[in-house]
Structure formats: C-alpha cells, structure tokens
Phi, psi and omega in degrees: 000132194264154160217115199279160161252355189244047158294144177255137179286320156303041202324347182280311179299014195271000174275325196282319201285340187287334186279308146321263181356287196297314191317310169276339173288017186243328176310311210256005169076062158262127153266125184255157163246188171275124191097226221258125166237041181296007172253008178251155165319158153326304194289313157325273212290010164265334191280345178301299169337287224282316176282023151266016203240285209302294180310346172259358184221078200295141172270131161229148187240151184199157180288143182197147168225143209225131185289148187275131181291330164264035164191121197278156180095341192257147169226151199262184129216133208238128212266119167261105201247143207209093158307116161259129180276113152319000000 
C-alpha cells in the first residue's frame, strides 16, 4: 500500500493540476500518458516537476543603473533576479 505525501487538498483540482502536468510534460517533449508513467527516467518526470516549478513561481529581472562611485562620470548596471514565492 503506497502512502502519497503529494495529497491534493482540494479534490475538484485534481483535473486541473493533471491538466497542468501534461501541458508542461508537452513543453518540454516528455509524453505523459493518462495513469502509471513508471517507464520514464528520473531526468524526464524531473524536468516535467521542474517546469512546472518554473511556471509557477515566475523570475523576474530588472535593470537598474547607477553612478559608478570609482570612476567619475560613469555609470554601472546592475542586474536584479527577484523569485516570487506562492
């Protein structure tokens, strides 16, 4: 008897997130089938995992420029990479 640790708290998602699933295993050229996908690689079902990740918790980056204090007259720029967590 398996004991899952990935309960959906909700039951009305589970279409959804099953829907999500295939979408991003179709990004990253996994073929999920409907049930037990116990024949794909580690690396398959993690990058299927990992853009599902990506898609949910989006990077967003920006620019910003600034005087440079060693050198006069000059300006730097500096790259900001920023997660927002759900």
């Amino acid at each position: 008897m398996a004991n899952r640790s990935n309960k959906i708290n909700i039951p009305e998602a589970r279409a959804a997130m099953d829907k999500f699933k295939m979408e991003s295993a179709s990004e990253v050229g996994v073929n999920l089938k409907q049930g037990y996908n116990g024949d794909l690689t580690s690396r398959q079902a993690g990058s299927v995992g990992g853009q599902m990740v990506k898609k949910m918790t989006p990077t967003r980056t920006f620019l910003v420029s600034r005087q440079n204090r060693a050198a006069n007259g000059h300006a730097t720029q500096i790259r900001y990479i920023a997660s927002l967590g759900v």
